[in-house]
C-alpha positions in Angstrom: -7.5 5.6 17.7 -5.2 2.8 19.0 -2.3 1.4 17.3 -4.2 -1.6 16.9 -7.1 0.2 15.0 -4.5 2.4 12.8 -3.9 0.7 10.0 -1.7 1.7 6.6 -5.1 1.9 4.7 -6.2 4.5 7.2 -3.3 6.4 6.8 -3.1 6.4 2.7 -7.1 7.4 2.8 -6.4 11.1 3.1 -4.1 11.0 0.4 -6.7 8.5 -2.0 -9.0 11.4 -2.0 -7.3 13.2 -4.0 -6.1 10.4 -6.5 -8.7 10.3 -9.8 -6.4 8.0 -12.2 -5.9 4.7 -10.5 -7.3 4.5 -6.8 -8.8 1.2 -7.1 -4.8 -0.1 -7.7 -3.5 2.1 -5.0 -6.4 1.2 -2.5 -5.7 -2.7 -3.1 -1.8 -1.4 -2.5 -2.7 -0.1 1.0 -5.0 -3.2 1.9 -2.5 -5.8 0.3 0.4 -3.6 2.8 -2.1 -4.4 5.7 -2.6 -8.0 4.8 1.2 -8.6 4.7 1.3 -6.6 7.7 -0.6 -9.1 9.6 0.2 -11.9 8.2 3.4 -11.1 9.9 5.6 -13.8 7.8 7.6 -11.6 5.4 10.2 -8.8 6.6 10.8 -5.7 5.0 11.9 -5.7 1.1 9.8 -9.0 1.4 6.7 -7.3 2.2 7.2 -4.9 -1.0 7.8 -7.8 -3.0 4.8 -9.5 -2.2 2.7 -6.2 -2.7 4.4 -5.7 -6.3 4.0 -8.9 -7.3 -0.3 -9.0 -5.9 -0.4 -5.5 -8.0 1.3 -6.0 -11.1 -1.2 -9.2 -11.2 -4.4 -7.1 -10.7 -3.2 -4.4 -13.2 -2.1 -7.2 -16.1 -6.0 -8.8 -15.2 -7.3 -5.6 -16.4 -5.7 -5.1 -19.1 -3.4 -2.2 -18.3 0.2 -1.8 -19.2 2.4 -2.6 -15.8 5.6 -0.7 -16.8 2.9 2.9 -16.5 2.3 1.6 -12.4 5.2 0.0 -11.6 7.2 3.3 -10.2 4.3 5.0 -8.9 3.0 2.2 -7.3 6.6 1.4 -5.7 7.2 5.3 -4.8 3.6 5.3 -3.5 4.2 2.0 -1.3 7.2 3.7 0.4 5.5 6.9 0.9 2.4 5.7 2.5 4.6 3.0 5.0 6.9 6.1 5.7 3.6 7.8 7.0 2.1 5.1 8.5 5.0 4.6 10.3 5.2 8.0 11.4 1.4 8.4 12.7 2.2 4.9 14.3 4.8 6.6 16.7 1.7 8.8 17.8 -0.6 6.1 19.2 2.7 4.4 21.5 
């Protein structure tokens, strides 16, 4: 695997295995991370803004009450990039 294969939605799959409650919102997480990630525009704080903001959407759409997400979503945004970042280093 190249750096340019790895993405952050690779890295948090090990860890989505073992999520039952919620793995649709933290998959979309990991997949919005990539998309900002590519899109390149935004820099860091920026980029979890923009995730935040595309999750708290999908959660309000179905129905679900933001404020039981919002830290575990943040905590798990943080966790995954610090991992991703780490297995990056790997591929250099």
């Amino acid at each position: 695997m190249t750096e340019k294969t790895l993405s952050i939605a690779t890295v948090a799959t090990g860890v989505l295995t073992t999520v039952t409650k919620g793995r649709t919102l933290y998959q979309a997480a990991a997949n919005a991370m990539d998309a900002v990630e590519v899109q390149g525009t935004l820099t860091g704080a920026k980029k979890k803004e923009a995730v935040m903001a595309f999750i708290k959407s999908m959660v309000i759409d179905i129905g679900s009450n933001w404020d039981v997400y919002e830290k575990l979503i943040s905590t798990f945004i943080d966790q995954i990039k610090t991992a991703y970042n780490a297995v990056k280093d790997l591929f250099k």
